[in-house]
N, C-alpha and C positions, 0 to 999 in steps of 0.2 A: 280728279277727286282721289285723296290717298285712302287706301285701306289700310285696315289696322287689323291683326292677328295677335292672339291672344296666345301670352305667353306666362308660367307659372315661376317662382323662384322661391326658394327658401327667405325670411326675411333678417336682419339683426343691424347693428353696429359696431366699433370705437379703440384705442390703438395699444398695443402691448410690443413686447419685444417678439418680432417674426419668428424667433427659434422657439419659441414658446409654440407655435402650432406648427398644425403637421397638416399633410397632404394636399400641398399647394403645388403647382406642375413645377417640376425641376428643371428647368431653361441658364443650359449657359449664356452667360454675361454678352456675350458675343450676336445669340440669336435673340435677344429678347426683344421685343415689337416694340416699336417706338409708340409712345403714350404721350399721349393729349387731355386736356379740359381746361376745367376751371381752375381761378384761385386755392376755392376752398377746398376744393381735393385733392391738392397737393403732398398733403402728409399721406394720406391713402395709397397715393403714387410709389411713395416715396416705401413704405411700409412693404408695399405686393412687391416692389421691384429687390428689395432685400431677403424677402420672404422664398422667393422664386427662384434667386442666384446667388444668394449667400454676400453678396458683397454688403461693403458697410454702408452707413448711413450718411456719410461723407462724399463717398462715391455717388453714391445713389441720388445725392443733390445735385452731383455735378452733369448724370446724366438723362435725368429728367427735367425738359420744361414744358411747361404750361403757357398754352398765347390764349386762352380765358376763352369763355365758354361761347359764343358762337365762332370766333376766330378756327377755336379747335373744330368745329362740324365740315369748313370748308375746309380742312387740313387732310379731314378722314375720308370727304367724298372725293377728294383730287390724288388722295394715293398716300398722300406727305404723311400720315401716321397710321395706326395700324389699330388700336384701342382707343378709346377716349372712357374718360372715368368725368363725369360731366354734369352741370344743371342743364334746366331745360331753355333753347336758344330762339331768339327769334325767327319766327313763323316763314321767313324766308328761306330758310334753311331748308327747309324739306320741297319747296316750290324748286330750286337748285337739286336737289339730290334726285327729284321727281325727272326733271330735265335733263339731268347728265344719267339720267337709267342706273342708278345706283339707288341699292335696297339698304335701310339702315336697319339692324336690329336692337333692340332698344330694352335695356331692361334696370328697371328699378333695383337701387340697392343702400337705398335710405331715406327720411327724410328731413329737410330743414326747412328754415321758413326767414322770412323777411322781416326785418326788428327794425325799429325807429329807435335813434338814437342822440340824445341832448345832454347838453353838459349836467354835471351832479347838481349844479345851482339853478336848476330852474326847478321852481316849486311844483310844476304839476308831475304828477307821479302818472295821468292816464289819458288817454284821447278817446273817442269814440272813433266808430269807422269814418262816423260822417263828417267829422273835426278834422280828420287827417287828409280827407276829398276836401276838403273848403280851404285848406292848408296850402292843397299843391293845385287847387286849381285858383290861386288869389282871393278867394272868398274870405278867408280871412285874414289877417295880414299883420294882426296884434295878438301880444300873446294874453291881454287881457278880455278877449273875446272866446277864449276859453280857458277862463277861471284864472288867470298865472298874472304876472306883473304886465304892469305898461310899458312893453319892449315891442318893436316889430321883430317879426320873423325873418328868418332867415333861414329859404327852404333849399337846401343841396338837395342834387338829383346826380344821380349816374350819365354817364354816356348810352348811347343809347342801344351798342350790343353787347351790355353787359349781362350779365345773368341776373345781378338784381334789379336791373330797372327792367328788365322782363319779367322777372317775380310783378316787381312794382306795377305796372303796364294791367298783368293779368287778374294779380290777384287783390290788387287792393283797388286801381282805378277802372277796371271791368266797361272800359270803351271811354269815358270821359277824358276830354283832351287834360294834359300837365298844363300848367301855366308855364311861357317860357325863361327858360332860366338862364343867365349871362354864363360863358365859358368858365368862370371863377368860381361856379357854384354848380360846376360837372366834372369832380374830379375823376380823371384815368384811372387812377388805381384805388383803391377800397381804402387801404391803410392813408391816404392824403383827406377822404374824407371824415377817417375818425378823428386823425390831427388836427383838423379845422373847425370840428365842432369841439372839438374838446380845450379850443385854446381862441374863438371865434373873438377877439380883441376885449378879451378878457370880460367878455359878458356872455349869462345864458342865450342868448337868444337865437341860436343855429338849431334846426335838425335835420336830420339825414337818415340813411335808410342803407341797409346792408344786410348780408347773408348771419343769420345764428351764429353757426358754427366759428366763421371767422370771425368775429367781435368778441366772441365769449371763450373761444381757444389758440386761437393762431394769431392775435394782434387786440390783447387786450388793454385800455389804461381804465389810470387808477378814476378818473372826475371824469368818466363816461357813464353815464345810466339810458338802460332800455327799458322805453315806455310800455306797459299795459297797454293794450286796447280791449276796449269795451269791458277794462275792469279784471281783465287774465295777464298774467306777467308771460313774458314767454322762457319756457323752462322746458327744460327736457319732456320731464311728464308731459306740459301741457301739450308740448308739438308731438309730442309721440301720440297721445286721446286725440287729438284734433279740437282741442276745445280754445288752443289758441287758435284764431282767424287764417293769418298768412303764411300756411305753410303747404309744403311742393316737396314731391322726390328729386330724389338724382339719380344719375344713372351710369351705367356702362353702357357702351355703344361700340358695335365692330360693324364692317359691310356683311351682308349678306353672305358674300361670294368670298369670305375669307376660308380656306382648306379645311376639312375636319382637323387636319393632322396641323395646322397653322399654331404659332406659339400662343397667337391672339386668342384663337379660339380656344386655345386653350384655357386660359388664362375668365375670358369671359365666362367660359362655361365653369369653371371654378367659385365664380362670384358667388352661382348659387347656391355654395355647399354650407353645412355647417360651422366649418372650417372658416371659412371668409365671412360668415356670420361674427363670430368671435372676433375675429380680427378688426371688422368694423366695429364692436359692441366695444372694443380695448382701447377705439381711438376717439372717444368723445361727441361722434354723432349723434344721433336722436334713432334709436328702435323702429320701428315698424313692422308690427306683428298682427298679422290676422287671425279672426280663429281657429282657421283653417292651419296656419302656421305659414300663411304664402302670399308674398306679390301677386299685383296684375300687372301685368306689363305689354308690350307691345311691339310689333314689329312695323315698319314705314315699308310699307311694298313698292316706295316710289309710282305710284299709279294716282 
């Protein structure tokens, strides 16, 4: 059974030019811990790693990568990288880190949320929650079964340790099996499935499902439209109030047992400053601010 310990952090977001802020750990180029996660927090990566060591932004692509968000967890428990900047990974993960006696620490430093995604030409503007369950479990199967033309559906899903079809999984199907879906309609990477719905043989009738941040900053087109559910668009405001439905933080993530004096920890501990508030607030995320002015977060004690 894991324990979970309760940890505080300043909260914000979104992306500016690194010289622009100040007191972020100063790490030469040389020492700076190799980084992991996801897709979408790539810029973020990319941002602290300039912000840190002065290099450019050129640089800073070439020496950060990302193997996406549970790939990265097995990376961090086996030693292979040192921080991860992360969503949240299938439930395995911690079952693995519990057994290799490795403690993960874990703390919130934004949030986004899971967006349905259909070409500009399909006339429905909204789904309900229940429309979207009847959607991916085959229940429904026309799109004139809820409200739209007489076209079948065409429902893309992620693979399955992706970070949004673990969004997908937790927060929108909450234990009800997906209907299964042929290899053609699970694409690998994010950006293949907004090109498939966005061009599905030249009719509306595809949708798919992906992370906010990247559809609306890091790989937008022009005849992609994000559905409403239950009649809320999803917008900054709304995932920041919580008043859109499917939304989830992310995180930073170090082990336990990395050095006070470690670049990592440094670096981690950093997240929750001011500082790194602005920084995320510069780069297009979604706020999360309590009244308090602070995260909850959490540590995996591996137990």
């Amino acid at each position: 059974m894991k324990r979970f310990v309760i940890v505080m952090m300043v909260a914000a977001l979104l992306i500016a030019s690194p010289a622009a802020l100040a007191g972020a750990p100063q790490i030469p180029a040389d020492d700076y811990p190799i980084v992991d996660g996801s897709t979408a927090t790539l810029p973020l990566s990319y941002a602290l790693m300039m912000e840190s060591t002065g290099i450019s932004e050129e640089d800073a692509k070439i020496a950060i990568r990302h193997s996406k968000t549970t790939e990265s967890f097995y990376t961090l428990i086996s030693g292979d990288s040192q921080l991860l900047l992360v969503y949240e990974p299938m439930a395995d993960v911690f079952d693995f880190a519990a057994e290799a006696g490795v403690t993960l620490e874990v703390k919130p430093i934004g949030r986004d949320a899971l967006v349905f995604l259909v070409n500009d030409g399909n006339p429905i503007k909204s789904l309900s929650h229940e429309q979207i369950i009847g959607i991916y479990t085959g229940e429904i199967t026309n799109w004139k079964q809820a409200g739209g033309d007489d076209l079948d559906i065409v429902a893309y899903q992620r693979v399955a340790q992706s970070g949004s079809q673990v969004m997908m999984e937790k927060q929108v199907m909450q234990g009800i099996a997906m209907a299964e879906a042929p290899s053609a309609l699970r694409p690998g990477e994010m950006g293949e499935l907004v090109d498939d719905i966005a061009s599905y043989i030249d009719t509306p009738s595809a949708i798919g499902y992906s992370v906010y941040y990247y559809v609306n900053t890091m790989y937008m087109k022009e005849n992609i439209r994000l559905m409403s559910v239950n009649g809320v668009a999803p917008t900054n405001e709304a995932i920041a109030s919580g008043a859109y439905p499917y939304t989830q933080d992310f995180y930073a993530v170090i082990r336990a047992d990395a050095a006070a004096t470690s670049p990592e920890r440094a670096l981690y501990d950093w997240l929750g400053s001011e500082d790194a508030a602005e920084l995320l607030t510069r780069m297009g995320y979604v706020p999360v601010i309590t009244e308090e002015g602070y995260y909850m977060g959490y540590v995996n004690e591996g137990e």
